[in-house]
C-alpha positions in Angstrom: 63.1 79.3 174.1 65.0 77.8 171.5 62.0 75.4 170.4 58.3 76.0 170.1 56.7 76.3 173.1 53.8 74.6 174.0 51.3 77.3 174.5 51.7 78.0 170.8 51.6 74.7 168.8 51.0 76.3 165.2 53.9 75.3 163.0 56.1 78.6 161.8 54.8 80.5 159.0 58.1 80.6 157.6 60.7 77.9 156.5 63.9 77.3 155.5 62.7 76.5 151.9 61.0 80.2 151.9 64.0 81.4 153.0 65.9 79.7 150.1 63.4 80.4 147.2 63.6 84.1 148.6 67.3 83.5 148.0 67.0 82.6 144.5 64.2 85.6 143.5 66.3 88.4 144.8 69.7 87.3 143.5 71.5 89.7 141.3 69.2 92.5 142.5 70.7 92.9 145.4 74.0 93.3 146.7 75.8 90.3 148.4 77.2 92.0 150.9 80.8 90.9 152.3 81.1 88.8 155.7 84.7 89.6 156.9 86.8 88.9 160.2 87.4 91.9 162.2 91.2 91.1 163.6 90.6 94.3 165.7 87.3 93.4 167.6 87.9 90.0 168.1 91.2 90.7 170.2 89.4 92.9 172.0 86.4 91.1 173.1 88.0 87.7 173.3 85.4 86.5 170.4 85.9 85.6 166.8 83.9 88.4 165.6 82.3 88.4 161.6 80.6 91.1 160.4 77.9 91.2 157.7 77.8 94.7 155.8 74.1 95.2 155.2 75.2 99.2 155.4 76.7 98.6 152.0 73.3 97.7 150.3 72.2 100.2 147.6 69.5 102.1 150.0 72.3 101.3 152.7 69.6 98.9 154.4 69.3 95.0 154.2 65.2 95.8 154.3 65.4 95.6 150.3 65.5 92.1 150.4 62.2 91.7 152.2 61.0 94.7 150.1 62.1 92.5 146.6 61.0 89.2 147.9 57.4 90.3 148.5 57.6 92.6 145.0 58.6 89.6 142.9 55.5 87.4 144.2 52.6 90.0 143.1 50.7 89.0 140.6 50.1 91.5 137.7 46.8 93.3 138.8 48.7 93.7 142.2 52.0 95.5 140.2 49.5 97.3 138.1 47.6 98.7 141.0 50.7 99.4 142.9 52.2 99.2 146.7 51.7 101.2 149.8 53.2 101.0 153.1 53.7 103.5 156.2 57.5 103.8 156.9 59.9 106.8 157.7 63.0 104.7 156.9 64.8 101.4 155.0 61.6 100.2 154.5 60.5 102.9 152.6 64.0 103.5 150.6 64.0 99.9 149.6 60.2 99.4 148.8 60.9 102.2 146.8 63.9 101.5 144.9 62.8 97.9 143.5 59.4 99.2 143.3 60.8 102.1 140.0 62.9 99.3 139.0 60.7 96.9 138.3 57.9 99.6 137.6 55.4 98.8 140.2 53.8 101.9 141.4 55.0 103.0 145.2 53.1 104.8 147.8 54.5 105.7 151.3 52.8 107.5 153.9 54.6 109.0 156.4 54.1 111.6 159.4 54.4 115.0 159.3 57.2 115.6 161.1 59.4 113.2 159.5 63.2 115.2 158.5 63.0 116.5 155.2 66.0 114.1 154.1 64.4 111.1 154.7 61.1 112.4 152.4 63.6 113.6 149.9 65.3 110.0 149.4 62.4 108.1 149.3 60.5 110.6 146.4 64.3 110.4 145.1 63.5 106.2 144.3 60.7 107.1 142.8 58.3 106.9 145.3 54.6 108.9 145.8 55.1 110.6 149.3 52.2 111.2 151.5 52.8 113.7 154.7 49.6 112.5 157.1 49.5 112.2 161.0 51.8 113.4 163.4 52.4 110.2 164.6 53.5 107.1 163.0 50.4 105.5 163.8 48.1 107.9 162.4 50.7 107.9 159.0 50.1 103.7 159.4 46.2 104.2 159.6 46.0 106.8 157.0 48.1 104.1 154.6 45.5 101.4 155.6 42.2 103.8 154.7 44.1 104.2 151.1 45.0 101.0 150.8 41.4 99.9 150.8 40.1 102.7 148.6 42.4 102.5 145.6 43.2 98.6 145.9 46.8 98.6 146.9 48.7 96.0 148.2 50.2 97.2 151.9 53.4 95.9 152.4 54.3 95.6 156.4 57.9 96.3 157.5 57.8 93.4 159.0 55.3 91.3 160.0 54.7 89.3 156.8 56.0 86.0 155.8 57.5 87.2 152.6 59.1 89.9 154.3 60.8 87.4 156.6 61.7 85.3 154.1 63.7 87.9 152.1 65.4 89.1 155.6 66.3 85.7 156.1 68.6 85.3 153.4 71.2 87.7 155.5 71.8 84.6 157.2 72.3 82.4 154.3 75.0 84.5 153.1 77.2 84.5 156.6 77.0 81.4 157.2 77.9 80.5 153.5 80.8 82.9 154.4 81.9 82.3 157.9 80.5 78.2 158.3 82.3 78.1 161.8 79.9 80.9 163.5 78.0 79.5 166.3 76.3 82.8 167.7 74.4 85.3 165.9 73.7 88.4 167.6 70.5 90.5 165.4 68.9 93.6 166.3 65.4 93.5 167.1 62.7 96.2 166.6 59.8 95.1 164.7 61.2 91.3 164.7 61.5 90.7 160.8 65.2 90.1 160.9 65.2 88.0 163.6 62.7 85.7 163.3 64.4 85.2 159.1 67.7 85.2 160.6 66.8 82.7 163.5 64.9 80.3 160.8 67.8 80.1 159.1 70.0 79.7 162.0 68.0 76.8 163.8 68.0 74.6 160.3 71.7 74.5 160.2 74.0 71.6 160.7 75.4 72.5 163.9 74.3 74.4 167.1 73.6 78.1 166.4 72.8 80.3 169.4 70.8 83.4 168.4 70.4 86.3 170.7 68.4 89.5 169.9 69.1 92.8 171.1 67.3 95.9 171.5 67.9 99.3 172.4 67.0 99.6 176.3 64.4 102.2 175.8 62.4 100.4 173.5 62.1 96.7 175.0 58.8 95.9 173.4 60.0 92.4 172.1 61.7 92.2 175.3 58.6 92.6 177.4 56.4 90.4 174.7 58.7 87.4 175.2 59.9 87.6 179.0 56.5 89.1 180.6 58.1 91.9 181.6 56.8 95.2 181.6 59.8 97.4 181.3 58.7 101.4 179.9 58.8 101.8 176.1 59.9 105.5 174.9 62.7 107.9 174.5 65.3 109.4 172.6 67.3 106.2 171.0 70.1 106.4 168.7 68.6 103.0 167.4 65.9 104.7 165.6 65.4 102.2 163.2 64.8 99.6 165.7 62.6 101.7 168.0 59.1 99.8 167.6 56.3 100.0 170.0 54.7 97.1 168.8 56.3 93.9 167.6 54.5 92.0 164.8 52.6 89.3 165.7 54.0 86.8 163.3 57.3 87.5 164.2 56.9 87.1 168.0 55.9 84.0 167.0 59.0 83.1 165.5 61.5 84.5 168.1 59.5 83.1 170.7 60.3 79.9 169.3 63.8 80.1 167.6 65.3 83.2 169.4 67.4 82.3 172.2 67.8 85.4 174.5 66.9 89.0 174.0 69.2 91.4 175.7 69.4 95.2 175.7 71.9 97.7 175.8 71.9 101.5 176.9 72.4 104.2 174.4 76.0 104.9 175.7 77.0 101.4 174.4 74.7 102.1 171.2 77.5 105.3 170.9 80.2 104.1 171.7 79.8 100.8 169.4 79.1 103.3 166.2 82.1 105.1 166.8 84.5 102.1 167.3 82.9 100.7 164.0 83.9 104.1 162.0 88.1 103.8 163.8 88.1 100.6 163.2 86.4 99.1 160.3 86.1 102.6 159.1 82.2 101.8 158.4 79.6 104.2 158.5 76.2 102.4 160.6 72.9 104.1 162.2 72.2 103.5 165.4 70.5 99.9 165.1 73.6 99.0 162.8 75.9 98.9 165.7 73.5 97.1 168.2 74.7 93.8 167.8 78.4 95.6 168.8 76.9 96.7 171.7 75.4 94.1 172.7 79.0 92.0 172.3 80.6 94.6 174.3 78.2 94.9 177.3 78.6 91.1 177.7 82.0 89.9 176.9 82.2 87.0 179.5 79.1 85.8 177.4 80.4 85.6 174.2 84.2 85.1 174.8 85.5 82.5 172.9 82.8 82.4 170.4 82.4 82.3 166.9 80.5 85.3 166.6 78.3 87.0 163.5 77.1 90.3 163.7 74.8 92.4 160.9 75.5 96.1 160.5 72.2 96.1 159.3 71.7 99.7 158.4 74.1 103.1 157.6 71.6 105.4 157.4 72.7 108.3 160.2 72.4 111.8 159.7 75.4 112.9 159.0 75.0 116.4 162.0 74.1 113.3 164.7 76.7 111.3 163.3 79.4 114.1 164.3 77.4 114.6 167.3 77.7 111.0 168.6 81.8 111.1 167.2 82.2 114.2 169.5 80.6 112.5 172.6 83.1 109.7 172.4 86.6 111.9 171.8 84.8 113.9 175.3 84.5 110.2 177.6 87.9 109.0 176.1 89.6 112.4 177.1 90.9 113.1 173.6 88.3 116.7 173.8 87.2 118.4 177.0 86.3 121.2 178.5 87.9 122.9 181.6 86.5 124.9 184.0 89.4 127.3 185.8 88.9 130.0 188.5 90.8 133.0 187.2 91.7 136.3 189.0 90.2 139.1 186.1 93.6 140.9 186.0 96.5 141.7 182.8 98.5 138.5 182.1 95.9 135.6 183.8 94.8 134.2 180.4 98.7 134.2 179.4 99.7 132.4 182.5 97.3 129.4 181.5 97.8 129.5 178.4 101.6 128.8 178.8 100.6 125.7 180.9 98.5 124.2 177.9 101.6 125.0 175.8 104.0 123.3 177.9 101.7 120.0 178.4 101.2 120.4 174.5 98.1 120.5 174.7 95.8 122.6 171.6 93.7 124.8 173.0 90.3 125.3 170.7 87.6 127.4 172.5 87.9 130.1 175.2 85.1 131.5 176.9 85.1 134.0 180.0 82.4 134.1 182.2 82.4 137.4 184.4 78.6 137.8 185.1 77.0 134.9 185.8 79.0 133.1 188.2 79.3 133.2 191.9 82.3 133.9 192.3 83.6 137.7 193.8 83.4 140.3 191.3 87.4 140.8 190.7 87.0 136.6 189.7 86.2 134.8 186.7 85.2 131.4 185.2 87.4 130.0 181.9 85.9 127.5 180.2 88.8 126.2 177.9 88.0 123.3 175.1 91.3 121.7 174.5 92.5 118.6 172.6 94.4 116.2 174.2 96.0 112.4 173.2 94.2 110.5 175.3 93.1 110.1 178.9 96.6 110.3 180.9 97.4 113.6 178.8 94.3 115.2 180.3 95.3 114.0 183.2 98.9 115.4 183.4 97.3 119.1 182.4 94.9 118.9 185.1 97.8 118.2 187.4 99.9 120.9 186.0 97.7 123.4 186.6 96.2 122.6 190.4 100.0 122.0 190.8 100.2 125.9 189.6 97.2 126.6 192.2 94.8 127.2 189.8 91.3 125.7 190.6 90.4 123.8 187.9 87.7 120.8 187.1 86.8 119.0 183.8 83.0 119.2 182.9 82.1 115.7 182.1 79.4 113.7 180.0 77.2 111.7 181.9 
C-alpha cells in the first residue's frame, strides 16, 4: 500500500510542492507548534517517541491550517461572498477564526443537537451559526442548499486538495524538528491529515512508515482500504475522528501512501488521554491521543523506532474530561468502590471503618443499602468509595478485611 496501486492510476491530487506553498501562505498565522521528546513514553514503550502539539494551536486544533490554506487562495468575489461549511468541531473553530481575521464572511451549519459550547465558540470567532437537521447529514445538506442560493464557497473538512495541503504542513514541521523519525502514526477520520501527512512523509529522504489509526467503532477508512466490512457506530471518545464516510480524494491518497491502518478500543483511547495529562501534563480530545493508543496496543511493532505522534486536537469537555480521569484512578486501583456484607447492629460501621484507618486508607463515600438487597433483613450492603496508592494498597485492605471475616468484593469497570 505504500505506492499507487494499479487499479487507481490517476497521479495524486496533492504534492509535496502544494504542501510547501501551503507552508509558506499560512506562516506567521499560525502557530508552530513544538515537536519534543517524551523521556517518559519512550522508556515505556521501548520507542523514541516525538510528539507534535497541535492541542496548542489557537482554536486548539491543527484544522486551521487547512481552514487558512484554502482562505488565502479565494479570489475576491469568493471573500466577498463569504464561506460555508457543515462542521460541529475544529473545522468550524478554525474556519471561523481566520475567516474574522481576515474578514471573509463565515457560515457554519450545524445540527440541532450539537452542545451548546461548541455553538458558543464557533459564534465566539465570529462565525454566523445555523442550527438545521438532527443529523450531521441533514446540517451537511442544508449547508449545500445555501451554498448554492447565496453563492458561497463550501469549504469540506476534508476532502479537498487545499485542505490537504495545509494539514500537510504538520509534517513539515516534525520532521524539520525531529529528522531521525522513521514512523508516523496519524489519526484517521475523515482522511485529511493523513493523506497531507503521508504526502509529506513518502517525499522524504529516507524511509518513512506511516500508519493510520482509528477509533475501533468507526473503521470506515479501515473498511474502504482493506475490504472489510467491520460495523460503523457508537459512543467514541474520538469524536473528532468519528466519520462515516471517508472523502474520496483522501482515500485516494492513503490508499496509496498510507502504510497500515490499525484501530484501537476506547479503553486504550482512555487510558492514552490520561497518561498524556500525568505525564506530559497536556490536555488532548479523544482523537488527540489516538496515535498513543495506537503505540501502546502494539509495542512489539513499534519498539525500537523513531516514532512521531500528533496530538492533533485538545478540545474535551472539561465534565468528560474528569469523567475519563476518574475511570483510569478506578482500573489502576488508586479509587474504588467496595461492596461489604454488614450485620445492621451499634458499632458495625466503626469496626470497618477502623480497618480503612489502619491500612491508611481515605474513605470518601458511604452508602448503606438496607432495602434492596437480598440479603436477610437484620443484614446490610456498604458500598464504601475509598482512595488508595495504588493497586497492591487495595489489595492489602481487601485482605484485611476478609482476613477480619467480612465479605467484601470490589465493583470493577469493565
Amino acid at each position: 500500500m505504500a505506492t499507487q496501486v494499479a487499479s487507481d492510476p490517476r497521479p495524486l491530487p496533492v504534492t509535496l510542492a502544494d504542501v510547501q506553498m501551503a507552508a509558506e501562505r499560512i506562516m506567521g498565522s499560525i502557530v508552530r507548534t513544538p515537536t519534543l521528546r517524551s523521556k517518559t513514553l519512550s522508556d515505556l514503550t521501548g520507542a523514541d517517541v516525538w510528539l507534535k502539539f497541535e492541542n496548542l494551536q489557537f482554536t486548539a486544533a491543527y484544522k486551521e491550517r487547512g481552514a487558512l490554506n484554502t482562505l488565502l487562495q479565494l479570489d475576491d468575489a469568493a471573500r466577498a461572498k463569504g464561506v460555508i461549511a457543515a462542521s460541529a468541531g475544529n473545522h468550524a473553530q478554525g474556519l471561523a477564526y481566520h475567516g474574522n481575521r481576515l474578514g471573509i464572511p463565515v457560515t457554519i451549519v450545524m445540527p440541532k443537537p450539537t452542545p451548546t459550547v461548541k455553538v458558543t465558540q464557533t459564534e465566539g470567532h465570529g462565525a454566523n451559526v445555523i442550527l438545521e437537521g438532527e443529523t450531521f447529514d441533514e446540517a451537511y445538506a442544508h449547508a449545500r442548499q445555501l451554498e448554492a442560493s447565496n453563492g458561497y464557497t463550501f469549504v469540506h473538512p476534508f476532502d479537498d486538495p487545499r485542505i490537504i495541503a495545509g494539514q500537510g504542513t504538520v509534517a513539515l514541521e516534525m520532521l524539520a524538528d525531529a529528522p531521525a523519525i522513521d514512523t508516523l502514526i496519524i489519526p484517521i477520520g475523515g482522511g485529511g491529515l493523513s493523506s497531507g501527512m503521508s504526502t509529506v512523509a513518502k517525499a522524504a529522504d529516507h524511509a518513512i512508515e506511516v500508519v493510520g489509526v482509528e477509533a475501533e467503532l468507526f473503521p470506515s477508512m479501515y473498511n474502504l482500504i482493506k475490504g472489510t466490512s467491520l460495523p460503523i457506530g457508537g459512543d467514541t471518545l474520538a469524536e473528532g475522528i468519528a466519520v462515516r464516510d471517508p472523502g474520496t480524494i483522501t482515500a485516494q491518497i492513503v490508499e496509496a501512501l498510507v502504510d497500515d491502518i490499525v484501530l484501537v478500543t476506547e479503553r486504550a483511547l482512555e487510558e492514552s488521554l490520561s497518561l498524556l495529562l500525568q505525564i506530559e501534563k497536556t490536555v488532548v480530545e479523544g482523537a488527540g491521543a489516538a496515535g498513543l493508543a495506537a503505540l501502546l496496543s502494539n509495542p512489539e511493532r513499534f519498539r525500537g523506532r523513531t516514532v512521531g505522534i500528533v496530538l492533533c486536537g485538545g478540545n474535551i469537555d472539561t465534565r468528560l474530561l474528569a469523567n475519563v480521569l476518574l475511570r483510569d484512578l478506578a482500573r489502576s486501583g488508586r479509587l474504588a468502590r467496595l461492596r461489604i456484607r454488614l450485620q445492621d447492629r451499634p458499632g458495625a460501621l466503626y469496626q470497618v471503618a477502623r480497618i480503612f484507618q489502619e491500612q491508611t486508607v481515605n474513605i470518601l463515600e458511604l452508602s448503606h443499602q438496607r432495602i434492596f438487597t437480598n440479603l436477610p433483613a437484620k443484614g446490610l450492603s456498604l458500598d464504601v468509595e475509598c482512595e488508595t496508592r495504588d493497586r497492591a494498597h487495595l489489595e492489602r485492605l481487601i485482605d484485611a478485611l476478609q482476613k477480619a471475616d467480612y465479605e467484601v468484593r470490589a465493583i470493577e469497570l469493565a
